[in-house]
C-alpha positions in Angstrom: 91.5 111.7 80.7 91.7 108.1 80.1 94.6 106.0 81.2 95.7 109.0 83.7 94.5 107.3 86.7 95.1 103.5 87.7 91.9 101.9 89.5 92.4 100.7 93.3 91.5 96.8 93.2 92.8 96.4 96.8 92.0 97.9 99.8 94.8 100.8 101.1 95.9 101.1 105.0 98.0 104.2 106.2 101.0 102.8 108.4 103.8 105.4 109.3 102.6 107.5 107.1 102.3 105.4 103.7 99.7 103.7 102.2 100.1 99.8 101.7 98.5 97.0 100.3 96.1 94.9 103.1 93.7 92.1 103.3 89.7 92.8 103.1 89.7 91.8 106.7 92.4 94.3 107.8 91.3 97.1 106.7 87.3 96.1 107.6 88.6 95.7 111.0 90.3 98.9 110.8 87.6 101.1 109.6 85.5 99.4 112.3 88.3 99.9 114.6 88.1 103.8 114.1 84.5 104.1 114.3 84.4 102.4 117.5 87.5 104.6 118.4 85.2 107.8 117.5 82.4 106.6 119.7 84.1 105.6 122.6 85.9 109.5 122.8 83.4 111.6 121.7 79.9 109.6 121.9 77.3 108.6 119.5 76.4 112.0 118.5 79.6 112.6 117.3 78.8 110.7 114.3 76.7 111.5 111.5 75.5 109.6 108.0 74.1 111.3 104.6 72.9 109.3 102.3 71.8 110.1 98.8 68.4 109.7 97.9 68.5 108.0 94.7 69.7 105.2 96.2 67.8 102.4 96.5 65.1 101.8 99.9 66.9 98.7 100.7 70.4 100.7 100.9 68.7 103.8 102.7 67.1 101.8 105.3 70.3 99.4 106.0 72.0 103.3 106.3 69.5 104.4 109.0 69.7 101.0 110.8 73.6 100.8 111.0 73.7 104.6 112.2 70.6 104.0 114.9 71.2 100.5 115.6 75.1 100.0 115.5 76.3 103.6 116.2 73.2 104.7 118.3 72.8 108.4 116.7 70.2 109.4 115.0 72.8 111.9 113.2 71.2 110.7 109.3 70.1 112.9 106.5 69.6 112.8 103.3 68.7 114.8 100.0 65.2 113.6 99.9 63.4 117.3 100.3 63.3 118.2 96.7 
């Protein structure tokens, strides 16, 4: 299906109800925005992280750090068992 689909090169942000064009740092400070918003209501627990196992240690251990160290859950999993 080549050509169907048109590859995002800037980030998106919903506002009213649309999707618009924003700056890295908007919608970085957005998503962290949201998190912090999920945290705050519902606790740490309410938050969980899966990461994929044939990802590289480096990006597996910065997962488990972000979601223990910066979230404070210990809500991470992965597909490591097989």
């Amino acid at each position: 299906m080549k050509g169907k689909y048109t590859r995002l090169t800037e980030p998106m942000v919903r506002e009213n109800g649309a999707l618009r064009q924003a700056t890295w740092d908007e919608a970085l400070d957005r998503a962290a925005g949201g998190l912090s918003r999920i945290v705050e209501t519902h606790g740490p627990w309410s938050f969980g992280m899966f990461s994929c196992s044939k990802s590289t240690n480096e990006v597996n251990y910065l997962a488990q750090k972000f979601t223990r160290g910066v979230i404070g859950s210990n809500n991470i999993d992965s597909c490591n068992r097989t």
